[in-house]
Biopython code that builds the backbone (N, CA, C, O; Angstrom):
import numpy as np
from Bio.PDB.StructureBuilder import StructureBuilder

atoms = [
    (1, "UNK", "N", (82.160, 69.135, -31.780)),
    (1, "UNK", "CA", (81.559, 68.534, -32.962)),
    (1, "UNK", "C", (80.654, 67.386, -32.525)),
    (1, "UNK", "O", (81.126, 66.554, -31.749)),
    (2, "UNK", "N", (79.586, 67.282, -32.888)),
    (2, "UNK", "CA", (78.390, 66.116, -32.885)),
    (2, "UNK", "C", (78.199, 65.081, -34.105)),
    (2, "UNK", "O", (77.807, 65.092, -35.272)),
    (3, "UNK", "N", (78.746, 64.112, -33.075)),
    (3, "UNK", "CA", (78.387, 63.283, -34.458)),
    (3, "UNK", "C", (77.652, 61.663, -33.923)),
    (3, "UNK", "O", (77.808, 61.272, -32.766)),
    (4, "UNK", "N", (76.874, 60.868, -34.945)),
    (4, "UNK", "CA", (76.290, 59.986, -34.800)),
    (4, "UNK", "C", (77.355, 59.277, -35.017)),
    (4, "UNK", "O", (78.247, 59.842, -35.650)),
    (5, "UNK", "N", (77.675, 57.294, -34.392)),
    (5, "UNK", "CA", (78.197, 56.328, -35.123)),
    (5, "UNK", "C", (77.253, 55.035, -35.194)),
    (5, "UNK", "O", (76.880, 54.426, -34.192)),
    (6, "UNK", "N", (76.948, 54.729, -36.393)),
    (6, "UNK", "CA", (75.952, 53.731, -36.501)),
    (6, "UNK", "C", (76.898, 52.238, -37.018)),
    (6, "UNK", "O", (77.983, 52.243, -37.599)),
    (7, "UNK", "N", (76.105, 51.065, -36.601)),
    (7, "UNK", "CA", (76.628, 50.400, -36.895)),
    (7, "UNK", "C", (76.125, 49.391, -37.553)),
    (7, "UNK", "O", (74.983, 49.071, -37.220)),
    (8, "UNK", "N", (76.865, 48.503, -38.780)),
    (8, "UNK", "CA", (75.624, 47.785, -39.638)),
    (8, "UNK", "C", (76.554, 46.224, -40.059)),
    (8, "UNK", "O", (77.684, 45.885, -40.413)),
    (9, "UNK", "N", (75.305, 45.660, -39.764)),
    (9, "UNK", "CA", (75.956, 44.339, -40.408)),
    (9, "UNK", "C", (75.890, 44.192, -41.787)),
    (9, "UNK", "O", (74.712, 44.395, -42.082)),
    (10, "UNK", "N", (76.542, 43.943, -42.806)),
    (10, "UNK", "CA", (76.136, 43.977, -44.235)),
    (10, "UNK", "C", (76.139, 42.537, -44.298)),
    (10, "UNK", "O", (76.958, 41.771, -43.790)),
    (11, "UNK", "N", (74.670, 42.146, -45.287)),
    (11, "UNK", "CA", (74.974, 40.434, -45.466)),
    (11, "UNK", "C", (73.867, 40.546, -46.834)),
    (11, "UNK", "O", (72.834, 41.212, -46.763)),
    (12, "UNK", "N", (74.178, 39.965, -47.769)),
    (12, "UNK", "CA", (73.458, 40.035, -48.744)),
    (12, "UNK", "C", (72.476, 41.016, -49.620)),
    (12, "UNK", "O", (71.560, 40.636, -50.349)),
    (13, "UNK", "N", (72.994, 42.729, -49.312)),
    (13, "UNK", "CA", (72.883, 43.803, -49.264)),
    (13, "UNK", "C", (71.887, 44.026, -48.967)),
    (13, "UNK", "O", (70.992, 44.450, -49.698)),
    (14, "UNK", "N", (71.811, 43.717, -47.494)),
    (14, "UNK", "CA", (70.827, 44.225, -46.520)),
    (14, "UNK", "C", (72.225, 45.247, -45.653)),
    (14, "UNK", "O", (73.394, 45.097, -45.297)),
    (15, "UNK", "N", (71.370, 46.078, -45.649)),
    (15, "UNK", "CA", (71.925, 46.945, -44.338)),
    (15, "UNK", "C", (71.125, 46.654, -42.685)),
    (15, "UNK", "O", (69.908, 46.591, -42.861)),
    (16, "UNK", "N", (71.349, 46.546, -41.802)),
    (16, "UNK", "CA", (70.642, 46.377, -40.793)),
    (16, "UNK", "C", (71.305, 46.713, -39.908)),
    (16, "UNK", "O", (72.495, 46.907, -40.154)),
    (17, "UNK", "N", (70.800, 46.919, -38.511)),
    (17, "UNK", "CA", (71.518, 47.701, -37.356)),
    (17, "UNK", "C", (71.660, 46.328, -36.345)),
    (17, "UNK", "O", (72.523, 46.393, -35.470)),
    (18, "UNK", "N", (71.034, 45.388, -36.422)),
    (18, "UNK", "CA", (71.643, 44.173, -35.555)),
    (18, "UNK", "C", (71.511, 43.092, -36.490)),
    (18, "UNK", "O", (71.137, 43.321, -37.641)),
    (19, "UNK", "N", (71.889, 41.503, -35.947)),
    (19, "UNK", "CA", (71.860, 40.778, -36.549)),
    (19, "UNK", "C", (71.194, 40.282, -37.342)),
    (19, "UNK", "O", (70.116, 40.029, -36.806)),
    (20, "UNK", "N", (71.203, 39.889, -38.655)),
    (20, "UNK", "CA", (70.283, 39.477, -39.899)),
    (20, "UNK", "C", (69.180, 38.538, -38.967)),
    (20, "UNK", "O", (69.481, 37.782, -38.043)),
    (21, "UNK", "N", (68.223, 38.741, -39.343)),
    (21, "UNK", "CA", (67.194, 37.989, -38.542)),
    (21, "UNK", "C", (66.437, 37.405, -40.095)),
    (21, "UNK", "O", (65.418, 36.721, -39.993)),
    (22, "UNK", "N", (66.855, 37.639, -41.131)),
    (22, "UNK", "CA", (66.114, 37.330, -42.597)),
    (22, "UNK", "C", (65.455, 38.472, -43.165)),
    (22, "UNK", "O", (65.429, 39.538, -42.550)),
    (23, "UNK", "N", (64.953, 38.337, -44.228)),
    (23, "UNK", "CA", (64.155, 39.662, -44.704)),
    (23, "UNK", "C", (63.479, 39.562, -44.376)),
    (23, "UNK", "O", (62.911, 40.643, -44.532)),
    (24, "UNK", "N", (62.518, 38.588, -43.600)),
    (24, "UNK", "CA", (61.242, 39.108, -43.112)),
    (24, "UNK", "C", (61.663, 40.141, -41.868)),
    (24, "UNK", "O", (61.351, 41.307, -42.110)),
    (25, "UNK", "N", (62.150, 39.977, -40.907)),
    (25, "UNK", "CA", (62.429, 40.797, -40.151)),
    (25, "UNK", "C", (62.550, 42.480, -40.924)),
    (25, "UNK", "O", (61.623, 43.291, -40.934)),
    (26, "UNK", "N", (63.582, 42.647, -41.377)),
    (26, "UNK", "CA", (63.752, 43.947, -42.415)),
    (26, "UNK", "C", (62.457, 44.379, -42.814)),
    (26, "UNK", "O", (61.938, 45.473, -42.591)),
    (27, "UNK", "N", (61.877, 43.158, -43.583)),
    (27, "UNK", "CA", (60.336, 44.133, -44.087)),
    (27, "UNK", "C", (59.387, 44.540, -42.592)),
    (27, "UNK", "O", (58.695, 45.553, -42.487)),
    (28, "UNK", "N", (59.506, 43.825, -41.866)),
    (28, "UNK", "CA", (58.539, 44.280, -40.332)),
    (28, "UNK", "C", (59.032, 46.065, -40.113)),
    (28, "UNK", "O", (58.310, 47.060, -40.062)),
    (29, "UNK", "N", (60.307, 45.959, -40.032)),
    (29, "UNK", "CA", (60.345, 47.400, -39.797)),
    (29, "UNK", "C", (60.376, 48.264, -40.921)),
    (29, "UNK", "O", (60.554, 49.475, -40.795)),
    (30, "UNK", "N", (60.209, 47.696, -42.028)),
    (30, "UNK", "CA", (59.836, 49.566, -43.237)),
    (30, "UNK", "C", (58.211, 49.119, -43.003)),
    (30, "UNK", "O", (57.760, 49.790, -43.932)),
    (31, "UNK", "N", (57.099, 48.506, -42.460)),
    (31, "UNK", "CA", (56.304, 48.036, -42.159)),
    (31, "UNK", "C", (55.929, 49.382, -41.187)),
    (31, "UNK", "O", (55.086, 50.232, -41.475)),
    (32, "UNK", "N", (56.683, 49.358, -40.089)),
    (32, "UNK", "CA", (56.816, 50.075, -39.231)),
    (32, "UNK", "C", (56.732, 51.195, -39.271)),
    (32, "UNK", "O", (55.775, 51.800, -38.788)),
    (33, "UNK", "N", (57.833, 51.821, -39.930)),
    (33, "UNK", "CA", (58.084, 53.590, -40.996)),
    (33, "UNK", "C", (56.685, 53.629, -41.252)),
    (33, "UNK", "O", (55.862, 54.502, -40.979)),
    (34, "UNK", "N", (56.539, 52.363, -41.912)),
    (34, "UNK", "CA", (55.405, 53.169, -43.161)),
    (34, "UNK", "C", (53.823, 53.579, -42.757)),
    (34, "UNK", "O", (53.033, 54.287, -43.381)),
    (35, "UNK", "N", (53.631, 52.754, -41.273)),
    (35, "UNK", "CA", (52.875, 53.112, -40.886)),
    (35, "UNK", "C", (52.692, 53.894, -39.548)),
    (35, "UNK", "O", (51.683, 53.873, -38.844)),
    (36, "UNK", "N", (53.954, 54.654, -39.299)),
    (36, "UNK", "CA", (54.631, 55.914, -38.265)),
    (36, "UNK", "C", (54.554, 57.148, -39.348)),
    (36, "UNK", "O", (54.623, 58.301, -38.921)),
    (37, "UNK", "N", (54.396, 56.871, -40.891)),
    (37, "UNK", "CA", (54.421, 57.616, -41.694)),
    (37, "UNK", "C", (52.908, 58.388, -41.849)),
    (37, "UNK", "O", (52.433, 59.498, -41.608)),
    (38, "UNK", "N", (52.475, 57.127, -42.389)),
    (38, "UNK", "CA", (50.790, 57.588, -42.343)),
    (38, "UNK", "C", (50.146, 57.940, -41.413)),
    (38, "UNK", "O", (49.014, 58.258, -41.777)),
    (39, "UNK", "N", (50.417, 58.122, -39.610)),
    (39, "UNK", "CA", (49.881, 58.199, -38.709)),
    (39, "UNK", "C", (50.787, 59.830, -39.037)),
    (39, "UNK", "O", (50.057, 60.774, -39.340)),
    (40, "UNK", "N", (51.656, 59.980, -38.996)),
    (40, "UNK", "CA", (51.931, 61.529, -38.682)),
    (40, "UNK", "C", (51.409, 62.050, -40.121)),
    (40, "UNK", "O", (50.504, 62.884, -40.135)),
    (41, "UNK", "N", (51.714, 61.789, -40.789)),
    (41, "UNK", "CA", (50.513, 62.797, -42.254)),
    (41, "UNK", "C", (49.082, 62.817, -41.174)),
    (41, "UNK", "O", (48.765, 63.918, -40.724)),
    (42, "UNK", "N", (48.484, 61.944, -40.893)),
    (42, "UNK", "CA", (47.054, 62.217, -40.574)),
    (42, "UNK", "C", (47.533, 63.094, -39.245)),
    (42, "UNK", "O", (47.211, 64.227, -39.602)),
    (43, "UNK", "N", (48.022, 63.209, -38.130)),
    (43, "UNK", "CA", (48.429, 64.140, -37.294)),
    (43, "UNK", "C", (49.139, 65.480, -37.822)),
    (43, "UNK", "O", (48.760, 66.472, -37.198)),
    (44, "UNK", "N", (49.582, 65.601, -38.296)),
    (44, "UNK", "CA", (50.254, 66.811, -39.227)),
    (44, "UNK", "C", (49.150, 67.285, -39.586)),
    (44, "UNK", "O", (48.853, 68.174, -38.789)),
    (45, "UNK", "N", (48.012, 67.108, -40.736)),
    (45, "UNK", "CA", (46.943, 67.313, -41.060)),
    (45, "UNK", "C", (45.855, 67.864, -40.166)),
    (45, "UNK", "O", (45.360, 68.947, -40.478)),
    (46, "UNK", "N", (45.492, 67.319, -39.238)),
    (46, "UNK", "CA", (44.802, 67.436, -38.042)),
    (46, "UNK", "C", (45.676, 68.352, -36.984)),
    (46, "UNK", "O", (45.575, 67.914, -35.838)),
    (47, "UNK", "N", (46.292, 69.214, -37.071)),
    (47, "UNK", "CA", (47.075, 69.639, -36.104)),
    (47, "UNK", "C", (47.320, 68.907, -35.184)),
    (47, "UNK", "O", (47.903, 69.641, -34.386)),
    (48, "UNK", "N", (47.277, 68.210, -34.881)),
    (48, "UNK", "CA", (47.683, 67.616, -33.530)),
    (48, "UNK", "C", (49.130, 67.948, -32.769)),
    (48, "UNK", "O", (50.155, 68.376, -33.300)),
    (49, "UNK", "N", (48.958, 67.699, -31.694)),
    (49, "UNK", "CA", (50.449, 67.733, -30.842)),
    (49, "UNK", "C", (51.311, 66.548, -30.974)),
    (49, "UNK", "O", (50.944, 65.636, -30.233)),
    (50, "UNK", "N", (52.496, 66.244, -31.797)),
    (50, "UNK", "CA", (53.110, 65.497, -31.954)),
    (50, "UNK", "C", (54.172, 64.880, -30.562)),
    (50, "UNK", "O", (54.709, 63.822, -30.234)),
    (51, "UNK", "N", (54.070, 66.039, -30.139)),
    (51, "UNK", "CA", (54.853, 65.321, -28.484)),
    (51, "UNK", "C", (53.339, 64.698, -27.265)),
    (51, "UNK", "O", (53.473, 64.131, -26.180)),
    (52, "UNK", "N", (52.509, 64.940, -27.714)),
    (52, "UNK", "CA", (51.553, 64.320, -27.151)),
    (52, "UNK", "C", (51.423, 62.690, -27.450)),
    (52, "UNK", "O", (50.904, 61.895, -26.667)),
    (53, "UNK", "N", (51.823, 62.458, -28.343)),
    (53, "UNK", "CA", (51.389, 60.840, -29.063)),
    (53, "UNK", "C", (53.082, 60.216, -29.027)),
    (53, "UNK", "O", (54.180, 60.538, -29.480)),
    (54, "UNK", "N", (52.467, 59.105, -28.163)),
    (54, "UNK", "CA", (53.898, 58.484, -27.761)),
    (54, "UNK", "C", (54.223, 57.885, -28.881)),
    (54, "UNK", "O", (55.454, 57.862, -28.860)),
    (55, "UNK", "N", (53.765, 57.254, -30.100)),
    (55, "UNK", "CA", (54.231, 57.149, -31.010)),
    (55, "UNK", "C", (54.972, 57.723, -31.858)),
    (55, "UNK", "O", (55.981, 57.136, -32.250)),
    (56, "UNK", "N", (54.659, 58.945, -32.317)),
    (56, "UNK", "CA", (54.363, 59.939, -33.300)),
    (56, "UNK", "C", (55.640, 61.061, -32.482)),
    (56, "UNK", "O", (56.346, 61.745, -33.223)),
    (57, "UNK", "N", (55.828, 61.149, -30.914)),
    (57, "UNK", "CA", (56.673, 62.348, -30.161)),
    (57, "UNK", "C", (57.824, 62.197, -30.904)),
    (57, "UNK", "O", (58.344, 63.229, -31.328)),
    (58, "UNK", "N", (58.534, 60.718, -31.252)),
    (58, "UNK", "CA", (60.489, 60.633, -31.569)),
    (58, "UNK", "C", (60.305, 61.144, -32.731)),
    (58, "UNK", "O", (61.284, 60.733, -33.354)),
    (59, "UNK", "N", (59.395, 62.076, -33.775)),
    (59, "UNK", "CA", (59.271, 62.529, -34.874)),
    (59, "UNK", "C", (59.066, 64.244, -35.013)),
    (59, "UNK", "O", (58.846, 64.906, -36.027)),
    (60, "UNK", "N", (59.234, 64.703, -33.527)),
    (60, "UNK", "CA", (57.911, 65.656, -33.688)),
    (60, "UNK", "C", (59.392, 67.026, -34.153)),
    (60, "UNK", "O", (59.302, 68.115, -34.721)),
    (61, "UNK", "N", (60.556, 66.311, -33.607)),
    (61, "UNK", "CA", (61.424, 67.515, -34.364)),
    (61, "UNK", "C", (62.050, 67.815, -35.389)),
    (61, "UNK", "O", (62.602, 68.859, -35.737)),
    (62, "UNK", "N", (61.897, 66.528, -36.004)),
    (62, "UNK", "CA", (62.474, 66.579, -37.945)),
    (62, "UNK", "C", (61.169, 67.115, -38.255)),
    (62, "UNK", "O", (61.213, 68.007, -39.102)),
    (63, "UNK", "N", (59.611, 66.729, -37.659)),
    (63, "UNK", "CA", (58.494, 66.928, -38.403)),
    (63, "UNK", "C", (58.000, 68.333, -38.303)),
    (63, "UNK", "O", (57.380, 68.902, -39.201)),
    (64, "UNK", "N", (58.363, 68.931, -36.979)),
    (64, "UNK", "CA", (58.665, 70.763, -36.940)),
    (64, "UNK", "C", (59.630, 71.767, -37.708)),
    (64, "UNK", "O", (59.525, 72.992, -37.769)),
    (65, "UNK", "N", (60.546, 70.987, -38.252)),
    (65, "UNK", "CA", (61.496, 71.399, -39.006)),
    (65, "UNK", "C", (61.314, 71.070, -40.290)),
    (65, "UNK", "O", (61.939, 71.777, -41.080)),
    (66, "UNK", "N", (60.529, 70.057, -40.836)),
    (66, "UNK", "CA", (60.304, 70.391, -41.891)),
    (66, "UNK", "C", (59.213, 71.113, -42.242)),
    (66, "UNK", "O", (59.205, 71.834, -43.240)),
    (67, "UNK", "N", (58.648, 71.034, -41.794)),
    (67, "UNK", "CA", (56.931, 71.957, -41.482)),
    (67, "UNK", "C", (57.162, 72.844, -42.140)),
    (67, "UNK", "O", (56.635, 73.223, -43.186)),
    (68, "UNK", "N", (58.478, 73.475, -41.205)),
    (68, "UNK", "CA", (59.047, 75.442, -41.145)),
    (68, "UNK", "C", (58.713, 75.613, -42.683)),
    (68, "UNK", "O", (57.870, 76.461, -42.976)),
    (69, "UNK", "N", (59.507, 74.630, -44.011)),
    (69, "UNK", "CA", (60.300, 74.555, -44.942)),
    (69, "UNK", "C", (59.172, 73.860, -45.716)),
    (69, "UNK", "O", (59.292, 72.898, -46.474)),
    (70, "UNK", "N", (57.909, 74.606, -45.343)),
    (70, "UNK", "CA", (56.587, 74.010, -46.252)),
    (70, "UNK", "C", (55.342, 74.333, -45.930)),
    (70, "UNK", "O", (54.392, 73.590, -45.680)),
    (71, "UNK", "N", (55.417, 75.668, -45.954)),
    (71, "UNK", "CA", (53.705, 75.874, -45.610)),
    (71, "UNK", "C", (52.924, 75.392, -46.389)),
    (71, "UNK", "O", (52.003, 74.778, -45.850)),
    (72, "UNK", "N", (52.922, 75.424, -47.473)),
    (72, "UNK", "CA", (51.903, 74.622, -48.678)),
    (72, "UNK", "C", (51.377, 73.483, -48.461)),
    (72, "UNK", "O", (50.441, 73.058, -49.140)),
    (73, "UNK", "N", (52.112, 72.598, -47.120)),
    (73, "UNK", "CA", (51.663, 71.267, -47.137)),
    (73, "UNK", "C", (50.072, 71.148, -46.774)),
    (73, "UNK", "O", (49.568, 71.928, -45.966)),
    (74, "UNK", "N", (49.549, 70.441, -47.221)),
    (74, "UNK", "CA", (47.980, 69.902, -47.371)),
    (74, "UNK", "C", (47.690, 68.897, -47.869)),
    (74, "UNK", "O", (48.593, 68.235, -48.379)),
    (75, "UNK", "N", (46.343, 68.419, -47.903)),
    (75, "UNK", "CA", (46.164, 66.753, -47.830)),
    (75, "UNK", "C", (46.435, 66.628, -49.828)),
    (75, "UNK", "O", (46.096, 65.687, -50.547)),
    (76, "UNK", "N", (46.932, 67.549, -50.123)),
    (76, "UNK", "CA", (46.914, 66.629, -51.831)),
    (76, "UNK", "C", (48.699, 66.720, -51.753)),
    (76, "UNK", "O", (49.095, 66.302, -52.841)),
    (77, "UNK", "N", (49.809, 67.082, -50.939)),
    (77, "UNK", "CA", (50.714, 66.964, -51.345)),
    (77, "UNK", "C", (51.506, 66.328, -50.120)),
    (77, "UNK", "O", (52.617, 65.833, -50.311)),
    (78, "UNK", "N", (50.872, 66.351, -48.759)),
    (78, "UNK", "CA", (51.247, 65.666, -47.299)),
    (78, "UNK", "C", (52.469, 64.209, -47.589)),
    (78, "UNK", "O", (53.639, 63.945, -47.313)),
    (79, "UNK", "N", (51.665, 63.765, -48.086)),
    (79, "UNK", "CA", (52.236, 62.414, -48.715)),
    (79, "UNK", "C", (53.924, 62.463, -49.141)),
    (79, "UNK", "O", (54.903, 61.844, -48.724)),
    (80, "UNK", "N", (53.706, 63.660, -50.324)),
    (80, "UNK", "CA", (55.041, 63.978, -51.480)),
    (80, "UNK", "C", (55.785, 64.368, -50.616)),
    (80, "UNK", "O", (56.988, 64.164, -50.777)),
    (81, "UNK", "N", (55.322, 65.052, -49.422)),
    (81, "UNK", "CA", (56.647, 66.308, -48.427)),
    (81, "UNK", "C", (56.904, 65.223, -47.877)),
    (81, "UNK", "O", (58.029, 64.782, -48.112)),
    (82, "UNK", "N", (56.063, 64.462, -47.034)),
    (82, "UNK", "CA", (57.085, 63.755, -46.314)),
    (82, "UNK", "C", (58.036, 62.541, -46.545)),
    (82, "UNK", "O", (58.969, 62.148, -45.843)),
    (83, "UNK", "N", (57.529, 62.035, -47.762)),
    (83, "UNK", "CA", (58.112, 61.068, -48.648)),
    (83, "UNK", "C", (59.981, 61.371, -48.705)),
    (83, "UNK", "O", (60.954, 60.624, -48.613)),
    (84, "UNK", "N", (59.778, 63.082, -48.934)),
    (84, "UNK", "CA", (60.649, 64.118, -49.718)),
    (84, "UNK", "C", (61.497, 63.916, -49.015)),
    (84, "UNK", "O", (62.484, 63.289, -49.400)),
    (85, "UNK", "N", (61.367, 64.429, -47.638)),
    (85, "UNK", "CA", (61.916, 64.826, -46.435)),
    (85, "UNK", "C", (63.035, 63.062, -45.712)),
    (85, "UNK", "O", (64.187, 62.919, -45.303)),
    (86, "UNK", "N", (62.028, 62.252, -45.883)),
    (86, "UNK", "CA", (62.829, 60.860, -45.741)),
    (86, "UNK", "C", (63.928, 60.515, -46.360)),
    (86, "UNK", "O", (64.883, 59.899, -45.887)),
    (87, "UNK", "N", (63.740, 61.051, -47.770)),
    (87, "UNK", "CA", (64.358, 60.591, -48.573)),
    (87, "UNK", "C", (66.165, 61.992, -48.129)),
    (87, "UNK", "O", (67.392, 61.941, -48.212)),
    (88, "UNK", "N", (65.309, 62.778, -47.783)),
    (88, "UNK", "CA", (66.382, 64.063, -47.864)),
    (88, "UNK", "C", (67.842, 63.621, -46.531)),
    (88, "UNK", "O", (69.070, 63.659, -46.611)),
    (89, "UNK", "N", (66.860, 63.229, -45.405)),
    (89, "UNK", "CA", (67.301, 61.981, -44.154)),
    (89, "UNK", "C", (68.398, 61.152, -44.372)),
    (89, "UNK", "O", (69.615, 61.231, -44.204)),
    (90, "UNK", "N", (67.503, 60.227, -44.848)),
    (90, "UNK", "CA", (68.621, 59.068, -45.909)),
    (90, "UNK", "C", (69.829, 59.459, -46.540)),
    (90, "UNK", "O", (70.917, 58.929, -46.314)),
    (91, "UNK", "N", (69.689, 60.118, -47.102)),
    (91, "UNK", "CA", (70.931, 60.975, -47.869)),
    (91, "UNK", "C", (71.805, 61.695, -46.784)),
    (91, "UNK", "O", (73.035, 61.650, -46.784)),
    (92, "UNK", "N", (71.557, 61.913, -46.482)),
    (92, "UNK", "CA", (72.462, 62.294, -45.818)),
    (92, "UNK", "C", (72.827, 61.515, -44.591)),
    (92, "UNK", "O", (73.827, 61.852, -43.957)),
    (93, "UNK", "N", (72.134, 60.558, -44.228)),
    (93, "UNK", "CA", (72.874, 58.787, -43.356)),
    (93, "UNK", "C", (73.979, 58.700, -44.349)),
    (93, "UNK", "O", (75.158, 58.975, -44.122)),
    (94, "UNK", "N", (73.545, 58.345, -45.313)),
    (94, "UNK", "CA", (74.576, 57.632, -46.373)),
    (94, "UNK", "C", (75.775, 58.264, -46.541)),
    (94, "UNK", "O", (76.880, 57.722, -46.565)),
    (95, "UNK", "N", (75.391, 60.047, -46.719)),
    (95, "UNK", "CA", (76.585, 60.874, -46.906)),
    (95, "UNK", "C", (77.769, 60.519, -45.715)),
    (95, "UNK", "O", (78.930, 60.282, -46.048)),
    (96, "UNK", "N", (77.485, 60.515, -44.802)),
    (96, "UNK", "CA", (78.103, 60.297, -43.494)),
    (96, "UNK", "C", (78.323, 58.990, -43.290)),
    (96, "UNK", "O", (78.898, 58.816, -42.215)),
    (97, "UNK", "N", (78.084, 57.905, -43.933)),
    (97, "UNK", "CA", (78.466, 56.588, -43.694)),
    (97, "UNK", "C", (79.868, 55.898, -44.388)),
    (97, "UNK", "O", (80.446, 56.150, -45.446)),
    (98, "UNK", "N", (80.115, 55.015, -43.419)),
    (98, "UNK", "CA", (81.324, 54.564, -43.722)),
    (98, "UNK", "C", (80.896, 52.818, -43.591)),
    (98, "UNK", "O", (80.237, 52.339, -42.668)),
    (99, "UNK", "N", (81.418, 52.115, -44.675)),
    (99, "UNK", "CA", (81.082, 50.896, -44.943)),
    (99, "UNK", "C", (82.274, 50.192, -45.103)),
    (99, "UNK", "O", (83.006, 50.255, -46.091)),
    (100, "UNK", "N", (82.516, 49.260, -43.718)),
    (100, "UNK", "CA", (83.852, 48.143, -43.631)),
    (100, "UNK", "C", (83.312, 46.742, -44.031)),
    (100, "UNK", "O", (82.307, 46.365, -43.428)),
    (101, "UNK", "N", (83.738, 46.096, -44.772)),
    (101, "UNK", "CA", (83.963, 44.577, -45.103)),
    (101, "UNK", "C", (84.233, 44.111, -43.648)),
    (101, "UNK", "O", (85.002, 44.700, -42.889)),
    (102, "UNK", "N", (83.422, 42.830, -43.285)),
    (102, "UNK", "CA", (84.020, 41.885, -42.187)),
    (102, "UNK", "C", (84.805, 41.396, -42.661)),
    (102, "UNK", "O", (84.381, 40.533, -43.431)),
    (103, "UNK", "N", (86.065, 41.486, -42.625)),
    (103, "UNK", "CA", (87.538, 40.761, -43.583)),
    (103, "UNK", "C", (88.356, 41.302, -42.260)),
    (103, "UNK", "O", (88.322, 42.302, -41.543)),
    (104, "UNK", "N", (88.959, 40.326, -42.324)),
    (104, "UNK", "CA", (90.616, 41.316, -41.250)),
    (104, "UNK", "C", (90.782, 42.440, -41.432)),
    (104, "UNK", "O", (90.936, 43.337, -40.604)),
    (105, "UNK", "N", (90.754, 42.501, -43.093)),
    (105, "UNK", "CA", (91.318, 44.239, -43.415)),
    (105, "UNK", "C", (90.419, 44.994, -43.149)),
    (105, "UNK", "O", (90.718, 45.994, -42.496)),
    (106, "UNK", "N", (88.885, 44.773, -43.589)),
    (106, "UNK", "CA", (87.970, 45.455, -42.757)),
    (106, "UNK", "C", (88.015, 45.856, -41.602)),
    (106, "UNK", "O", (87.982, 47.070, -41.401)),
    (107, "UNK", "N", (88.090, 45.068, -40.674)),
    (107, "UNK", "CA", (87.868, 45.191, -39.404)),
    (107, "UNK", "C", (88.925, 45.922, -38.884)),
    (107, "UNK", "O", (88.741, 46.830, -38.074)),
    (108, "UNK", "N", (90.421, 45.472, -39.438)),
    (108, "UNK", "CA", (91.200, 47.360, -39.118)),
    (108, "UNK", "C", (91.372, 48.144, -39.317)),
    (108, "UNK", "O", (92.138, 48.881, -38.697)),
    (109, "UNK", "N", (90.539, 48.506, -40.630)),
    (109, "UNK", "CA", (89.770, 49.844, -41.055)),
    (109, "UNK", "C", (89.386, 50.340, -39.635)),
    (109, "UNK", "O", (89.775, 51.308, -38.981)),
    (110, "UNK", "N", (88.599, 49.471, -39.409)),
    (110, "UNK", "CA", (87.138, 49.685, -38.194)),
    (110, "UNK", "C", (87.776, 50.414, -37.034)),
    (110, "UNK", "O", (87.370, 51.471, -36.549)),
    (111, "UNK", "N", (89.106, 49.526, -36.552)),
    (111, "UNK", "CA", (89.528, 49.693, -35.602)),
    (111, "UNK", "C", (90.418, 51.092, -35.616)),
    (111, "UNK", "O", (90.365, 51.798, -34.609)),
    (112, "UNK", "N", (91.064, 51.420, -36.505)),
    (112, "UNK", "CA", (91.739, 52.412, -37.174)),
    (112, "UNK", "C", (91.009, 53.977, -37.026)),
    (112, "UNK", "O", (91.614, 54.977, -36.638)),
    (113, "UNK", "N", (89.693, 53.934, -37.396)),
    (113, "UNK", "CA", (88.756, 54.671, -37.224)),
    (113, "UNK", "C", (87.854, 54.782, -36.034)),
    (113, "UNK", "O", (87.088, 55.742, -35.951)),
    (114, "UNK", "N", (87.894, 53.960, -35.212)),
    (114, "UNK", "CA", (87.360, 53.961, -33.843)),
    (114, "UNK", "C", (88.495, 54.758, -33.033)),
    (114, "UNK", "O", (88.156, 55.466, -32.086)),
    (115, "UNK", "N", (89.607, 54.662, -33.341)),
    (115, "UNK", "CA", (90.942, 55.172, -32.639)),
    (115, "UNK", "C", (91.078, 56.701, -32.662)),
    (115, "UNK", "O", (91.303, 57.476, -31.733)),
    (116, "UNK", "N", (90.861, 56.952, -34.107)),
    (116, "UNK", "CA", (90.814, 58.229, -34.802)),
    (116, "UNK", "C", (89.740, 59.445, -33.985)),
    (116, "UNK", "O", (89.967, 60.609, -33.658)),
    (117, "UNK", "N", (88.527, 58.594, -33.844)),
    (117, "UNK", "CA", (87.099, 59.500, -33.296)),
    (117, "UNK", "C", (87.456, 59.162, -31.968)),
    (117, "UNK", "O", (86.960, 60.037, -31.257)),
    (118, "UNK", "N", (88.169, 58.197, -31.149)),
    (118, "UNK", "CA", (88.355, 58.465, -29.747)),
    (118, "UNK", "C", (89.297, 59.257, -29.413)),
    (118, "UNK", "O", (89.116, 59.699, -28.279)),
    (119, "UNK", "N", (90.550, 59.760, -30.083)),
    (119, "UNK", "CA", (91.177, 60.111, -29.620)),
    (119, "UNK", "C", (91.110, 61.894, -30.470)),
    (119, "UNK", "O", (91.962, 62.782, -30.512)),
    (120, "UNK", "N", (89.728, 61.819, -31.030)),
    (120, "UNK", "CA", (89.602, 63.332, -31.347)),
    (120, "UNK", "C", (90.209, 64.180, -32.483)),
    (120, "UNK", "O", (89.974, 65.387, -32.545)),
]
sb = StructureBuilder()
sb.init_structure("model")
sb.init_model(0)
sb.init_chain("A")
sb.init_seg("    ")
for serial, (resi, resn, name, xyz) in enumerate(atoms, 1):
    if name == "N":
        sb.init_residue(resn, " ", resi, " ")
    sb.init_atom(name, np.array(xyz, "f"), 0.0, 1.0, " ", f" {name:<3s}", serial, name[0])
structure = sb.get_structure()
């Protein structure tokens, strides 16, 4: 079985993968997405080779796979699919996520469940 474990600090319902650095930090990276987003619509569009563009390559196999699951895509709906497809992503992070309180009791949730997936 394959599985991801992610890990998140919760602080003022921010989710984040390391320490709160403030929301500006947070907005830098959907900053980021959003413009890893618009560069692969315009590469998608343009055929391009997505493992060619060192940017654009850590995308090129959700972005082949969704491709499969959309020939129709073209520049009046590029936007909506991949919007779609993020959103489809997300959902299913979330489905698979597990959210502990930093509290004692939290944290032996945490530990409880670290035990569980190490020992299989």
């Amino acid at each position: 079985m394959d599985f991801f474990c992610f890990f998140f600090q919760a602080e003022d319902g921010i989710r984040d993968f390391c320490l709160s650095r403030g929301l500006g930090d947070v907005y830098k990276r959907q900053g980021r997405l959003k413009k890893e987003m618009a560069d692969l619509k315009t590469a998608l569009l343009n055929g391009e080779n997505l493992r060619e563009n060192e940017e654009l390559a850590k995308h090129a196999d959700w972005a082949e796979e969704f491709m499969g699951r959309h020939p129709e895509f073209n520049a009046d709906n590029a936007e909506e699919i991949i919007k779609d497809e993020i959103g489809q992503v997300f959902a299913k992070v979330l489905e698979c996520a597990g959210v502990y309180k930093c509290t004692a009791e939290g944290r032996e949730h945490l530990k409880k469940f670290l035990t569980e997936v190490q020992n299989g």
